[in-house]
C-alpha positions, 0 to 999 in steps of 0.5 A: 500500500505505502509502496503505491502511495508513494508511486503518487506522491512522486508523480506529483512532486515531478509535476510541481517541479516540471512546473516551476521549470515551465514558468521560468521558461515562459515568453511572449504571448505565454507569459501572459496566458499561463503566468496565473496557471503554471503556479497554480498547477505547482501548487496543486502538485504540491499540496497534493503530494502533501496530503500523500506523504501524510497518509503514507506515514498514517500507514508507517510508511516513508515516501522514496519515489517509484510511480507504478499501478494502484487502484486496483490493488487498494480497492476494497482494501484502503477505502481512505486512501483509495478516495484519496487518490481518487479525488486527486486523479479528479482533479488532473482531470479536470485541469487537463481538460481546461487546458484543452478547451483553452488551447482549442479557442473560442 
């Protein structure tokens, strides 16, 4: 369980980091567009990877950083940290699909 826990928390501490190297990056008509967005996917990732290592040392686990399959494995065995997961991938999600639809235009 810890083990795939901490396959989340790594992905999203690589998000925060992909992030922050992106917003250093940003020029011309992106700074505009995505100077408000980057920063707020960094925090997201952030907080999320947050709750992640909370819940791992709930379980007397450490985070160490190996993404690999999960839900299936703590379904019905970890309902806690399967909602958890869960609402996380919910909202990755839904933050995709804004990208998307703003990418599309009008």
């Amino acid at each position: 369980m810890v083990d795939a826990l901490d396959s989340f928390y790594c992905h999203n501490a690589v998000v925060a980091l992909w992030a922050d190297a992106v917003a250093n990056r940003l020029e011309g008509t992106a700074i505009y567009l995505l100077s408000d967005e980057i920063p707020e996917v960094a925090d997201q990732a952030r907080a999320a990877a947050r709750l992640l290592a909370d819940r791992i040392g709930d379980l007397g686990g450490a985070v160490t950083g190996d993404p690999q399959a999960f839900l299936d494995m703590v379904r019905g065995n970890d309902d806690v940290s399967f909602a958890l997961v869960v609402a996380l991938l919910g909202a990755e999600t839904h933050r995709r699909a804004d990208v998307k639809a703003a990418l599309a235009g009008p």
